[in-house]
C-alpha positions as CSV (number, residue, x, y, z in Angstrom):
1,X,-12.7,19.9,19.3
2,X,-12.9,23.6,21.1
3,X,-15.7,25.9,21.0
4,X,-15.6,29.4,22.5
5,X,-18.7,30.8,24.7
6,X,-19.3,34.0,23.1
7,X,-20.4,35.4,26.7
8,X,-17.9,34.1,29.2
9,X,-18.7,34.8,32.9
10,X,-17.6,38.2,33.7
11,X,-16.6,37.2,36.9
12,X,-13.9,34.8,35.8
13,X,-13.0,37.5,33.2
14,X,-12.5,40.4,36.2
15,X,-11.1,37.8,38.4
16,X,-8.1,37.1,35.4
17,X,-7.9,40.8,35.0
18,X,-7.0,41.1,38.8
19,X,-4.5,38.2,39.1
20,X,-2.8,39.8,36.1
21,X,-2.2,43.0,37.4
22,X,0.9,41.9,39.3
23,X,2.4,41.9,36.0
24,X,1.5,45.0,35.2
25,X,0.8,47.0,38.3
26,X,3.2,49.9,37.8
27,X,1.4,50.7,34.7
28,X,-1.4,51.5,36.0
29,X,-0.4,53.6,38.4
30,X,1.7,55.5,35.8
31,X,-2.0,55.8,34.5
32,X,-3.6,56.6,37.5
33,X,-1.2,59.1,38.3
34,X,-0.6,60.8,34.6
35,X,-4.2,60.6,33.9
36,X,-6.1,60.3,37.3
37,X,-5.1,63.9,39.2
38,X,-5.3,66.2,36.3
39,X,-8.6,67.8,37.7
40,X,-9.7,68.7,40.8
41,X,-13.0,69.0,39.6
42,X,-15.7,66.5,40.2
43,X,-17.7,66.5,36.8
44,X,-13.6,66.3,35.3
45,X,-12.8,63.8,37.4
46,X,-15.6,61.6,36.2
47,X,-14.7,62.2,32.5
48,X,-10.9,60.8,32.7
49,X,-12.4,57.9,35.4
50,X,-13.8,57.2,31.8
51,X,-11.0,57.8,30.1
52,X,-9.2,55.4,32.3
53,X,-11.4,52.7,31.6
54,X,-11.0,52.6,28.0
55,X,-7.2,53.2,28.0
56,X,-7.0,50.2,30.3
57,X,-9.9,48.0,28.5
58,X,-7.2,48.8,25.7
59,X,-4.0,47.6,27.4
60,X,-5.7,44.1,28.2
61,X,-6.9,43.8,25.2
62,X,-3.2,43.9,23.5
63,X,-1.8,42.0,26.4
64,X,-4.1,38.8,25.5
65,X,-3.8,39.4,21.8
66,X,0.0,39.4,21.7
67,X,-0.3,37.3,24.0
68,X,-2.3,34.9,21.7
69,X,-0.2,35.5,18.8
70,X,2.8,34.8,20.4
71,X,1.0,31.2,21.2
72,X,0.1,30.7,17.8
73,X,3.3,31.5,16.5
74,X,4.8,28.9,18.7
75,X,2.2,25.8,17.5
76,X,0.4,26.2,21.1
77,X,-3.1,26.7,19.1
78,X,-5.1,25.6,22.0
79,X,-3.5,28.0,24.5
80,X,-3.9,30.5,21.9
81,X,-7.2,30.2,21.6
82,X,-7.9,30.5,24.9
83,X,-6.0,34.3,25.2
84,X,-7.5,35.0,21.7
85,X,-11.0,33.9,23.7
86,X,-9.6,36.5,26.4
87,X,-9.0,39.1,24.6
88,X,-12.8,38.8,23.1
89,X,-14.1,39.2,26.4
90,X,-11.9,42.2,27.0
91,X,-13.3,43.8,23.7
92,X,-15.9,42.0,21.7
93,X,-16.0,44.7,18.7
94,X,-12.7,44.2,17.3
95,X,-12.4,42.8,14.1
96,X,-9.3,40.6,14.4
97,X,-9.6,39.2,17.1
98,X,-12.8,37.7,15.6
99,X,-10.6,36.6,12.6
100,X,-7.7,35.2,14.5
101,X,-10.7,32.9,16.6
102,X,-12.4,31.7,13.4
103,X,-8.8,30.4,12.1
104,X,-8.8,28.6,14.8
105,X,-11.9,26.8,15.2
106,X,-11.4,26.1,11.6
107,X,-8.2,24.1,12.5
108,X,-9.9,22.1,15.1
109,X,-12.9,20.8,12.5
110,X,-15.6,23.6,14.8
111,X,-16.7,24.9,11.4
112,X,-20.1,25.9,12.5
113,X,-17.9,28.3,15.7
114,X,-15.6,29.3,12.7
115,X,-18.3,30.3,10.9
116,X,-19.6,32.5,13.9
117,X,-16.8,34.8,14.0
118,X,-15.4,34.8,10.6
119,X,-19.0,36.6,10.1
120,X,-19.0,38.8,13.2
121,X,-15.3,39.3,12.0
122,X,-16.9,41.0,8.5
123,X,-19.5,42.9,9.8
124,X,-17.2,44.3,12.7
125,X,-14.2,45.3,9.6
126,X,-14.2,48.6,8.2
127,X,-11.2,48.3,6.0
128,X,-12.8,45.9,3.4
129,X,-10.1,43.4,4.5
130,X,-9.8,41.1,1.8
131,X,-8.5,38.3,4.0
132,X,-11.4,38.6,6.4
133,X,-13.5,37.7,3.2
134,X,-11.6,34.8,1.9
135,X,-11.5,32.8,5.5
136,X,-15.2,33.5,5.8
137,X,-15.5,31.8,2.0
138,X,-13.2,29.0,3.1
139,X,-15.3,27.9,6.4
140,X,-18.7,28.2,4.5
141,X,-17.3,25.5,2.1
142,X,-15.9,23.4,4.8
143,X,-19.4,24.2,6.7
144,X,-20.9,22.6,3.5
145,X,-22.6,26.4,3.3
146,X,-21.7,26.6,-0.7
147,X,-24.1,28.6,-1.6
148,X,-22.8,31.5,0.8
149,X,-19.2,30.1,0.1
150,X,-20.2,31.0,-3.6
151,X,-21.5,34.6,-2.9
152,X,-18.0,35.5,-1.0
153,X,-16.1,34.6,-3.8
154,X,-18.1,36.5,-5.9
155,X,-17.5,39.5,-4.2
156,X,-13.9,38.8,-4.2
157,X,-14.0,38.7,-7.7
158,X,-15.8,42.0,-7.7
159,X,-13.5,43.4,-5.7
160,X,-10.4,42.1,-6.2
161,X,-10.8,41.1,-9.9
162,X,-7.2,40.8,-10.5
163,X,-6.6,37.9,-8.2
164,X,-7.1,35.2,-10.5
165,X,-7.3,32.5,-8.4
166,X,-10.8,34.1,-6.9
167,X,-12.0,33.2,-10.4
168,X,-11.0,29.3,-10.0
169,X,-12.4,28.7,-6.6
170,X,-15.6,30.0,-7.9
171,X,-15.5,28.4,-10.8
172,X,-14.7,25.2,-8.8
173,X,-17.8,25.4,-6.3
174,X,-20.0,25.7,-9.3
175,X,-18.4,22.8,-11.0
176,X,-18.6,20.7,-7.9
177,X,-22.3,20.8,-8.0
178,X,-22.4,19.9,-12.0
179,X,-23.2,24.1,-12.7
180,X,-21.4,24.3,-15.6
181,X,-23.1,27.0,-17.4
182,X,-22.1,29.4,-14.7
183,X,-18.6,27.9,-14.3
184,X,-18.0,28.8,-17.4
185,X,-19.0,32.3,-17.6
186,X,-16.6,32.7,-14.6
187,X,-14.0,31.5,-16.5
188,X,-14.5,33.6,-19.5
189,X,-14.0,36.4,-16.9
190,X,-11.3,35.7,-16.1
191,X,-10.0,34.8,-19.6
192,X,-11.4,38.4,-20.6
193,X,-9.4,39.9,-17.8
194,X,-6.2,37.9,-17.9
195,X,-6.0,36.8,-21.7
196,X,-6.1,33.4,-22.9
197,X,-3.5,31.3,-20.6
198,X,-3.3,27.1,-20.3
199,X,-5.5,27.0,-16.9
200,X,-7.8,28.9,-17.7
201,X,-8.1,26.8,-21.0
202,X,-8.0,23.5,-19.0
203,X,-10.1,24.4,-16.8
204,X,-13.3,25.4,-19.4
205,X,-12.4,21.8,-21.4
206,X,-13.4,20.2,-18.1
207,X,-16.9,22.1,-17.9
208,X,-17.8,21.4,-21.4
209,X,-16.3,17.6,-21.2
210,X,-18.5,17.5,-17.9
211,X,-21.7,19.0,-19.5
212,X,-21.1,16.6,-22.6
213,X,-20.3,19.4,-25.0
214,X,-16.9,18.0,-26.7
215,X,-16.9,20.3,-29.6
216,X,-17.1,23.5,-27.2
217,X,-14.3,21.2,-25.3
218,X,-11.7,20.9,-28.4
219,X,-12.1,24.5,-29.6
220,X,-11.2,26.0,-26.5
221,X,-7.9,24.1,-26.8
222,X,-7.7,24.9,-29.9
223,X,-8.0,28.6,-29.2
224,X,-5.1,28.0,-26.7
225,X,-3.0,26.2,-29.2
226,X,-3.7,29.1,-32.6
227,X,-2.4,31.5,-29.5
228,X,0.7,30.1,-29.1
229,X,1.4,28.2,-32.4
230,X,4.6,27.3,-31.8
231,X,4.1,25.6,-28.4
232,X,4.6,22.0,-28.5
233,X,3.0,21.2,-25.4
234,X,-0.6,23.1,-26.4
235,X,-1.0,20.8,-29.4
236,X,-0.3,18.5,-27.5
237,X,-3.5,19.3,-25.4
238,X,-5.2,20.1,-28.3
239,X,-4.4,16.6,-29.6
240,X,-5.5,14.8,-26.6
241,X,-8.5,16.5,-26.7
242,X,-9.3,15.4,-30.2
243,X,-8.9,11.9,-28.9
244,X,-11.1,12.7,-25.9
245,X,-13.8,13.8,-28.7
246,X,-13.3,10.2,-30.6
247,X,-11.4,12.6,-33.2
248,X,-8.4,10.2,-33.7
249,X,-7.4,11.0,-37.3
250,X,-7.3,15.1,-36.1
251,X,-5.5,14.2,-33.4
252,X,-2.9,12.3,-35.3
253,X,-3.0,15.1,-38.0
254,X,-2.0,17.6,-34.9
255,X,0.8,15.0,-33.6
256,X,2.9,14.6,-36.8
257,X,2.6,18.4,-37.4
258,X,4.6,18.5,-33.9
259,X,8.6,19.8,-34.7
260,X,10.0,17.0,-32.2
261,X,13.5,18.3,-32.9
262,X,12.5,21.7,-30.9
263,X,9.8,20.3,-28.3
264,X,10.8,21.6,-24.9
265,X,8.9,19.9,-22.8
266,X,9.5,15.8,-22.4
267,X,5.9,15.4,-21.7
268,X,5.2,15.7,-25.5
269,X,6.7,12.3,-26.2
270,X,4.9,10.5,-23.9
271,X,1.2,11.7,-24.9
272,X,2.6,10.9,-28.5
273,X,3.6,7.3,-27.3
274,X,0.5,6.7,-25.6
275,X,-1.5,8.2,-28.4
276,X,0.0,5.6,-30.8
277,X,0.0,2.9,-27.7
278,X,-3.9,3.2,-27.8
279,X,-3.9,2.5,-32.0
280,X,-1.5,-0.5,-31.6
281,X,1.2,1.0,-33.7
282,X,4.2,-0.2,-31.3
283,X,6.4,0.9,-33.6
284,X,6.2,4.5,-32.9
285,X,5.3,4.1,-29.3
286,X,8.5,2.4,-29.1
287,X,10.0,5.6,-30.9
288,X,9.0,8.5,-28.6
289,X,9.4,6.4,-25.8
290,X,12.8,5.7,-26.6
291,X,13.6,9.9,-26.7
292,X,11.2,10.6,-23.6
293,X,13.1,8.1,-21.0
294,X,15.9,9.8,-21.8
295,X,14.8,13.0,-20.5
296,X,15.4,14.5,-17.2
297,X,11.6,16.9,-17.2
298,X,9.4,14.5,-16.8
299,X,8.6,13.0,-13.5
300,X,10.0,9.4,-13.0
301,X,6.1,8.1,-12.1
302,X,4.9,9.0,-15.3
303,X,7.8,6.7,-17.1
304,X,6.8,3.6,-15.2
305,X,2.9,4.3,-15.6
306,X,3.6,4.0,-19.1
307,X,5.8,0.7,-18.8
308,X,3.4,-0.7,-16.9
309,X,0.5,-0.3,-19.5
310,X,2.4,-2.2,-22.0
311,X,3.5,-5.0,-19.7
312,X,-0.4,-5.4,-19.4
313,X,-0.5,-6.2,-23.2
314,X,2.5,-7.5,-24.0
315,X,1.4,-11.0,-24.5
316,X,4.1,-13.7,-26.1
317,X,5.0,-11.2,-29.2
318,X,8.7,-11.5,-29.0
319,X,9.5,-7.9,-31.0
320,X,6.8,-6.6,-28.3
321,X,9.1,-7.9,-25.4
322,X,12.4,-7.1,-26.9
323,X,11.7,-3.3,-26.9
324,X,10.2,-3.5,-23.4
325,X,13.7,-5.0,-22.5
326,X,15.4,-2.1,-24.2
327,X,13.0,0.5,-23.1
328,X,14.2,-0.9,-19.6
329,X,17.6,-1.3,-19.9
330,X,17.7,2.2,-20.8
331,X,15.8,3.2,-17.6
332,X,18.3,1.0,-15.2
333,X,20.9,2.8,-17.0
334,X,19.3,6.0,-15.9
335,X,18.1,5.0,-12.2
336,X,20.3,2.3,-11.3
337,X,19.4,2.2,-7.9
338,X,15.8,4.0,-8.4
339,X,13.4,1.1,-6.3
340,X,10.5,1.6,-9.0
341,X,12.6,0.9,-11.7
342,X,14.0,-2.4,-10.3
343,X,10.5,-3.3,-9.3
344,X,9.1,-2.6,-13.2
345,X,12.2,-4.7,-14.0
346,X,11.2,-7.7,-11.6
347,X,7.2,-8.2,-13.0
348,X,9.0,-8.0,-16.4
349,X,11.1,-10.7,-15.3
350,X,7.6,-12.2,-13.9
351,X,5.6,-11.7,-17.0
352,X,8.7,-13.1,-19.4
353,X,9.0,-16.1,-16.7
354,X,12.7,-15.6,-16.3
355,X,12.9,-15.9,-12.8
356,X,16.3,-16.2,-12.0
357,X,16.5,-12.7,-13.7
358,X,13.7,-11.7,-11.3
359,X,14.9,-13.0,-8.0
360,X,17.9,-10.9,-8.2
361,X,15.5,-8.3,-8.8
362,X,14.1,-9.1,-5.8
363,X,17.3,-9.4,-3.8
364,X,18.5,-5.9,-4.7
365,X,14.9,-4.7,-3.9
366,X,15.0,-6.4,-0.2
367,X,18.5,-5.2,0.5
368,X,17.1,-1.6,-0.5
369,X,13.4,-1.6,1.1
370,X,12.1,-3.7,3.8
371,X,9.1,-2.0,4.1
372,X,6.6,-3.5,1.3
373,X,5.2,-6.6,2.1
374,X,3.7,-7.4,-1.6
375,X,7.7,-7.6,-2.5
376,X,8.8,-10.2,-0.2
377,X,5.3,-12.3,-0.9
378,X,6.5,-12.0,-4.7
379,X,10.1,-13.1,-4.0
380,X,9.0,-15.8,-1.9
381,X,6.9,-17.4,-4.9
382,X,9.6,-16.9,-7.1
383,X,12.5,-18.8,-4.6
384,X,9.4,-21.5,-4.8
385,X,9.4,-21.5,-8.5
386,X,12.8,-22.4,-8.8
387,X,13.2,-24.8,-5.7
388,X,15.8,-22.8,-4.3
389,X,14.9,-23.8,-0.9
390,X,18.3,-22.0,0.9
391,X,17.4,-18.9,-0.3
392,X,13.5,-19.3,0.4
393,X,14.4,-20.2,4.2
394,X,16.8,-17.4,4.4
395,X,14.0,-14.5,2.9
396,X,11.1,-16.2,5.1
397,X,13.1,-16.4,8.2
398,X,13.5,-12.9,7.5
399,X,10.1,-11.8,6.6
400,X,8.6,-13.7,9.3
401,X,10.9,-11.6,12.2
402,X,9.2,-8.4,10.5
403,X,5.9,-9.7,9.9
404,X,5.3,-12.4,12.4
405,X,1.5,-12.1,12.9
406,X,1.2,-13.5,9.0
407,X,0.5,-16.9,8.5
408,X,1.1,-17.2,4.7
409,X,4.7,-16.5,5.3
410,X,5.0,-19.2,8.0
411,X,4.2,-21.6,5.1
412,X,7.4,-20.8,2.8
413,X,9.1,-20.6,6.5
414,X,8.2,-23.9,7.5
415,X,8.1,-25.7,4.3
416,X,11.9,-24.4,3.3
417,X,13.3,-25.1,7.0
418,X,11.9,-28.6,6.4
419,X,13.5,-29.1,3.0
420,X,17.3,-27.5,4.2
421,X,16.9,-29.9,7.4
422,X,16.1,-27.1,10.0
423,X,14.4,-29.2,11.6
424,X,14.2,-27.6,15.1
425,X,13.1,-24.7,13.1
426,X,9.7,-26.6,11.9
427,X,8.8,-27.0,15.7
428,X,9.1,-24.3,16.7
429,X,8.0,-22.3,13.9
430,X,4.7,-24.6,14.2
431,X,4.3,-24.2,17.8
432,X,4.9,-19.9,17.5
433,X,1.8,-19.8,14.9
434,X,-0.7,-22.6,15.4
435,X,-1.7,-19.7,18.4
436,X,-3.0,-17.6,15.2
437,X,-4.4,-20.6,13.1
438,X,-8.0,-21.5,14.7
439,X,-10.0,-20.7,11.2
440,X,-7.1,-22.4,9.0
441,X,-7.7,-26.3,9.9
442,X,-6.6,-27.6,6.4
443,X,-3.4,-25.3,6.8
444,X,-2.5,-26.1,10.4
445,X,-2.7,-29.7,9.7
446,X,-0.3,-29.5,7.3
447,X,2.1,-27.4,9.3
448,X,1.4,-30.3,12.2
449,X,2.3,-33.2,10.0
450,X,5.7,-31.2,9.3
451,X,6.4,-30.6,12.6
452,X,5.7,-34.8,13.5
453,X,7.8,-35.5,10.2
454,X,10.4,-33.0,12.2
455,X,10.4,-34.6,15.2
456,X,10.9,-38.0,13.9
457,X,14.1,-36.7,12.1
458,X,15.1,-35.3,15.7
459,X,14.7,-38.9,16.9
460,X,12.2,-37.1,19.3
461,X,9.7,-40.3,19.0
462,X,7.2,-39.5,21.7
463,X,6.6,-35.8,20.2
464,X,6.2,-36.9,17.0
465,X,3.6,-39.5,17.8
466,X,2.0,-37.0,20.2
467,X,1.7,-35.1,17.0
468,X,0.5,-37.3,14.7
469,X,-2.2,-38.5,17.3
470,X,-3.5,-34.6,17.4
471,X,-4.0,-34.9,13.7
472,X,-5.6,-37.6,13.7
473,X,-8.1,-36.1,16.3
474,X,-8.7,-33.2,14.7
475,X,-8.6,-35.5,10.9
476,X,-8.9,-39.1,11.7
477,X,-8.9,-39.9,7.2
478,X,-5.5,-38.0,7.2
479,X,-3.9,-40.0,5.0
480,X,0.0,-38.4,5.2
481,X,-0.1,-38.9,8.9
482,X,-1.6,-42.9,8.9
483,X,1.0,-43.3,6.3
484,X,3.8,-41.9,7.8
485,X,2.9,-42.4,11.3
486,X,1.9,-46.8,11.0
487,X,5.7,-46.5,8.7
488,X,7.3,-45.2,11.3
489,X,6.5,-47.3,13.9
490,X,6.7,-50.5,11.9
491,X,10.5,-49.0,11.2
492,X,10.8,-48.7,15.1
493,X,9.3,-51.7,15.9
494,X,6.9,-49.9,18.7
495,X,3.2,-50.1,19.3
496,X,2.3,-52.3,15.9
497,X,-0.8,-53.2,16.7
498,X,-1.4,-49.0,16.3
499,X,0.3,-49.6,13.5
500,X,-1.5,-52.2,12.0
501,X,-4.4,-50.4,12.8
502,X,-3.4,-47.2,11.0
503,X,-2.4,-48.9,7.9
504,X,-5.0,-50.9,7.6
505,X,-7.3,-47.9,7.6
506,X,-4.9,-46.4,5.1
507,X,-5.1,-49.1,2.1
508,X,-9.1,-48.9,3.1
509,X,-9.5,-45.4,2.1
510,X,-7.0,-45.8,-0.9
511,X,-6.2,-49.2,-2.5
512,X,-4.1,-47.9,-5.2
513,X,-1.7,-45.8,-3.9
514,X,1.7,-47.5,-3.9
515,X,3.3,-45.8,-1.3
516,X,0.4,-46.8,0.7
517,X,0.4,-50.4,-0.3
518,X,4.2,-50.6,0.5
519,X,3.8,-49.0,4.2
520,X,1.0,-51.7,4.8
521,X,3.4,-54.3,3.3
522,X,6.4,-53.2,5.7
523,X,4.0,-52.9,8.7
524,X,3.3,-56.3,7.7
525,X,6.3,-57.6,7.6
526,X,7.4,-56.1,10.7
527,X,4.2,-57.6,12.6
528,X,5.3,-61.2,11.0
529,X,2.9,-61.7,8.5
530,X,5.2,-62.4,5.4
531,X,2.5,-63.9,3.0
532,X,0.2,-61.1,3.2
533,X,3.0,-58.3,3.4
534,X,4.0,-60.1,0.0
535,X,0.8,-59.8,-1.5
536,X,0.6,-55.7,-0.7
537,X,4.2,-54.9,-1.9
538,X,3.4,-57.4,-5.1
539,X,0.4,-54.5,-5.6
540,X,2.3,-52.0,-5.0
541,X,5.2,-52.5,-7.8
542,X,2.0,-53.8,-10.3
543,X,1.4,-49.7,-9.9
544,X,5.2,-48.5,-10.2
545,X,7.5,-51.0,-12.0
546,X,10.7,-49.1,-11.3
547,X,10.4,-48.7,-7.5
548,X,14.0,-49.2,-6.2
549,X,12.4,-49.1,-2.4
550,X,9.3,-51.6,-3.4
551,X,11.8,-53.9,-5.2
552,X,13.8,-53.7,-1.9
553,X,10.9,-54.4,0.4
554,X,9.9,-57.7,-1.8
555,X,13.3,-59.1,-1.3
556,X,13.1,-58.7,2.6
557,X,10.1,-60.6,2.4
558,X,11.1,-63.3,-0.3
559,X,14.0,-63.8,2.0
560,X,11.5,-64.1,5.5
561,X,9.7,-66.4,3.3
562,X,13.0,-68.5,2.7
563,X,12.4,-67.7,-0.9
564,X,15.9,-67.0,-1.4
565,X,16.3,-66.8,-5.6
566,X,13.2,-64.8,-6.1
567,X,14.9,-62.5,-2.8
568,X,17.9,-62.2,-4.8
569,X,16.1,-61.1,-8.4
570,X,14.0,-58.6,-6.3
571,X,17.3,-57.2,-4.7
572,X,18.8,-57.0,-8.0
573,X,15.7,-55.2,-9.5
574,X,15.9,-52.8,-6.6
575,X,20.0,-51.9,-8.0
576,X,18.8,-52.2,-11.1
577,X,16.2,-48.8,-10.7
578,X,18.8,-47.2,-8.7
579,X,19.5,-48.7,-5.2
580,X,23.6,-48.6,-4.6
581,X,23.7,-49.3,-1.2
582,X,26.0,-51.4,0.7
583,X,23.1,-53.1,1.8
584,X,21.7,-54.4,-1.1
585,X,25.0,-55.6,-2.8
586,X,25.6,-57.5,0.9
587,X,21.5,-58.7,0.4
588,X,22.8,-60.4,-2.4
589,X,26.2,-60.9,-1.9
590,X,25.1,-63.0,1.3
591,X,22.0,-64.2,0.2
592,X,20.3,-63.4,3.6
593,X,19.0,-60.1,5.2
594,X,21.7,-58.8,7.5
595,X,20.4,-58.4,11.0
């Protein structure tokens, strides 16, 4: 912020003065010479001496104020200030100067400064300038000095009465601090002076809604709309305000006496649509509606506002959803590539769960707009929804290169690279944003068990088991990692005394959990111990019948056991629920497990 010191060291100021008379040296000795030698006399030669001074206390003055202006002009506000702050010193008692300073301080937030010489700049004017006035009004206000703001304006308005716009800023300081009863003799100034207009009209509803006066609120719409009968728009207003006022049987009284063939402004059809919106009779909602999309006056926002209040109560009603469809069909037709129309289309798609329908939505949005966040979370679900894992991968790979700080997107990342086989991906997407993950335990354990599932699938055994030992730290009851972890290494044949230990631990914390009765059954077997591997995989088709892999187990075991009819049965069971490997069919081709 910059403040000016009213009384600058006139040192500084002379020493300026002197460094700036190489600029303008010759003209003061075109002074000195025109103005200096006239007069012999010594009592004359002390009168121009005097003479002198003012004429050059004049030319410094416009130097720095052109100066200063010249600044301004260019954006350079500061160094403006500073020749404006010159020229003061030069001449404190001009007027403009003073002004031009105010301005200033004003645009650097120094209201209390601005206030300062906006004053001194009224008390120095002699011209009554009216502009000197309105600043001083506008920096009181922004000086939270209302009261003083108020009394300016009202001298505007006193002198200036036909500047209407005097009237509303008066009006508006009054209203700000709940004085209606003066903001509206104000008004009905200026409605005394300028006639009865829509603003001025507007303006009094407000003060009598605000004082809770909605009788005094309709009539002066009213007033407006008996002055102009033939104005669609004003009984319009004069219909909304019967609905403001509770007056809902007026206000439909004033809407159907509305000539819709000859209504120039679109606006009309959309206060009708709402009007009837608000009574539940879709029917005629749908009916303007279907005349105000169409036209090209009314702002675009104001269209999707009003889709997007009946999306909120659409509900399941299947006439209620067609003519949102068509309402919005008509729109697309209008503003094909319009990004808020395509994004009203998409939560349609959302709400009427036709996601296909909604992810190209989302596609056409993406390829348009990078920019909004809330669109690619929204897309992301919906790629979930429908299991469309290559096209999940492809928008979060995406989305994480322009929003890589955010973990919630590493999640569809991670979870879609895992499904498509992007293996690497999972690593290294887990290793880029466990760095941001210290208050999401739950979360990064899930994106560690990935990554160990990942690196298994990599055949990268010792990072996977580092891993799945870090999970374990941090949860040692993890119950994906002991399973998948003690199945892995009974499948690799490594460290199965860890193995043992892990699934033993598992079936502890869940005994009925087939997939974790089978792991314990194959670390079993893989450890040697037929009979009791037997007796976990016999528990673990008791809970699923139709197991293809549990079937397949049993036989392994039936066959260690030298059990080699039940073997076969099992085997066959396992084809039977959908197991057509060459493995199986040699199981029992062979009657033996193939080693």
């Amino acid at each position: 912020m910059i403040t000016i010191n009213m009384n600058l060291d006139k040192q500084m100021l002379q020493q300026s003065i002197i460094e700036m008379k190489s600029l303008f040296g010759r003209a003061l000795i075109i002074v000195l010479l025109i103005f200096g030698f006239a007069s012999c006399g010594i009592l004359k030669q002390n009168d121009k001496t005097e003479d002198e001074d003012q004429r050059i206390k004049a030319f410094n003055f416009n130097y720095y104020f052109l100066e200063a202006n010249k600044q301004k002009a260019l954006g350079n506000f500061e160094e403006a200030l500073i020749q404006y702050s010159t020229a003061y010193q030069v001449d404190d008692q001009q007027a403009a100067v003073c002004y031009e300073i105010a301005g200033l301080l004003n645009l650097g937030g120094d209201y209390t400064g601005a206030v300062e010489y906006a004053e001194k700049a009224v008390e120095l004017d002699e011209t009554n300038n009216e502009y000197y006035r309105l600043l001083l009004a506008y920096v009181y206000q922004n000086n939270s000095q209302y009261e003083k703001a108020a009394e300016t304006y009202k001298y505007l308005v006193k002198e200036f009465p036909d500047k209407i716009n005097y009237y509303f800023e008066l009006a508006s300081i009054y209203t700000a601090f709940k004085n209606y009863k003066d903001a509206i003799k104000v008004l009905n100034s200026a409605e005394n002076k300028f006639g009865i207009n829509e603003t001025i009209a507007l303006e009094k509803e407000v003060c009598y809604q605000n004082a809770g006066m909605k009788d005094e609120a309709v009539e002066e719409i009213k007033k407006l709309s008996e002055a102009y009968p033939d104005n669609a728009k004003y009984k319009t207003l004069l219909a909304e305000s019967y609905v403001n006022a509770g007056k809902y049987d007026m206000a439909e009284e004033v809407y159907t006496s509305i000539d819709i063939e000859n209504v120039s402004d679109g606006i009309v059809f959309f206060s009708m649509a709402d009007f009837y919106r608000t009574k539940r009779d879709y029917d005629n909602t749908f009916k303007y509606l279907t005349i105000g999309m169409d036209r090209d006056d009314v702002e675009l926002d104001i269209k999707v506002r009003m889709m997007l209040q009946l999306l909120e109560v659409m509900g399941q009603d299947n006439k209620m959803i067609g003519n949102i469809s068509y309402i919005l069909e008509l729109l697309r037709d209008k503003y094909p590539e319009e990004l808020k129309v395509r994004a009203l289309t998409s939560d349609f798609y959302l709400f009427t769960k036709d996601y296909e329908a909604a992810q190209e939505e989302f596609d056409f949005l993406l390829a348009k707009d990078k920019s909004k966040y809330q669109i690619w979370e929204q897309a992301l679900q919906v790629d979930f929804i429908l299991n469309d894992m290559e096209s999940m991968y492809l928008r979060s790979k995406e989305a994480t290169e322009l929003y890589p700080n955010v973990i919630e997107l590493y999640r569809y990342r991670i979870i879609s690279a895992y499904a498509t086989e992007e293996f690497l991906d999972v690593t290294e997407s887990v290793d880029y944003v466990s760095v941001f993950m210290k208050n999401y335990v739950q979360l990064l354990n899930e994106f560690l068990i990935l990554q160990g599932d990942s690196f298994h699938k990599l055949n990268m055994h010792y990072k996977s088991d580092s891993v799945y030992e870090l999970v374990l730290d941090r949860d040692a009851e993890n119950t994906s990692v002991l399973n998948n972890y003690s199945y892995f290494l009974a499948e690799r044949n490594e460290k199965l005394d860890r193995a043992m230990e892990l699934s033993t631990k598992l079936v502890e914390l869940d005994s009925e959990n087939p997939i974790f009765l089978d792991t314990h059954a194959w670390v079993l077997y893989n450890n040697g111990e037929y009979e009791e591997a037997l007796k976990f995989i016999g528990k673990a088709i008791v809970y699923d019948l139709e197991n293809q892999v549990y079937f397949n187990h049993q036989g392994d075991i039936l066959y260690k056991l030298d059990k080699i009819d039940e073997a076969i049965k099992s085997c066959e069971k396992s084809v039977e629920y959908g197991n057509d490997s060459d493995e199986i069919k040699q199981k029992i081709e062979n009657k033996r497990i193939l080693e």
